[in-house]
N, C-alpha and C positions, 0 to 999 in steps of 0.2 A: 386648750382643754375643752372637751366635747362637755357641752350643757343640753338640758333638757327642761322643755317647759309644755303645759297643757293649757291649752287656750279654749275659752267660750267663748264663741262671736254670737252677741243677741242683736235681735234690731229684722229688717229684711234679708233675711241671708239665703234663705232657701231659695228655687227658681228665677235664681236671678245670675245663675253659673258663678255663684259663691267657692264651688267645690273645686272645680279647674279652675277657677283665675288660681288659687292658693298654689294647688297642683302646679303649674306652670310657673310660678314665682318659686317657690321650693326649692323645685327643682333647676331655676337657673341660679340660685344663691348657694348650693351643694349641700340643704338643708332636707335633714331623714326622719321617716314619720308616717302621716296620714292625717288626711281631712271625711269629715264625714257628717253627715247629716244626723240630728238627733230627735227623735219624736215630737219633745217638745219645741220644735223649731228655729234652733240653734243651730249651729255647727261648732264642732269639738276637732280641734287643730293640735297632735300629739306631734311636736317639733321637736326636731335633735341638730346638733351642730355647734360653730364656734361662735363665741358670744355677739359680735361684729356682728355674725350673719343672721343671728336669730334676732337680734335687735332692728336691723332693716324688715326682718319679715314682721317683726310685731306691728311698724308703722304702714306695710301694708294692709295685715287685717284690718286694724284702726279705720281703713277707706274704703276696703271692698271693690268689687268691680264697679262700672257704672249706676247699673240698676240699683245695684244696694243702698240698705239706708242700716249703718252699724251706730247701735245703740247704747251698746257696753262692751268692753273687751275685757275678760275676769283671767288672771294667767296665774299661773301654779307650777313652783318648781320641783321638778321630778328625778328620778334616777336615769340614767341613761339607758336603754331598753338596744342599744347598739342597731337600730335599724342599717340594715344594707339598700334602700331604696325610699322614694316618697311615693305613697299610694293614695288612690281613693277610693274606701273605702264605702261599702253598702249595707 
């Protein structure tokens, strides 16, 4: 059954290619959605998928790419919005 969660990544996430690591992980997991940068210096992760799969990508945000330093990961469960694709989003 397709699930759906919203995620806030706080901590260093910005210019630290926060937005493709995610991208690139998503999308090898068959996980539908978007990542995106938010004013206040977060990033906001709208994830769709089978529970196995989004639970692996949760333990990815959790670390981030190299450069990053994740502080909090806040996630919120949602209706499924049926995306056909993982984007990222501007």
């Amino acid at each position: 059954m397709r699930k759906a969660f919203l995620y806030r990544v706080k901590g260093r996430v910005q210019g630290v290619g926060f937005r493709y690591f995610v991208y690139k992980k998503a999308i090898s997991l068959g996980i539908y959605g978007y990542v995106k940068n938010l004013l206040n210096g977060d990033v906001e992760v709208w994830a769709e998928g089978e529970e196995e799969k989004l639970n692996e990508l949760e333990l990815i945000l959790k670390k981030g790419p190299v450069l990053a330093h994740v502080t909090e990961l806040l996630k919120e469960e949602k209706r499924p919005q049926n995306f056909k694709d993982f984007q990222i989003s501007y």
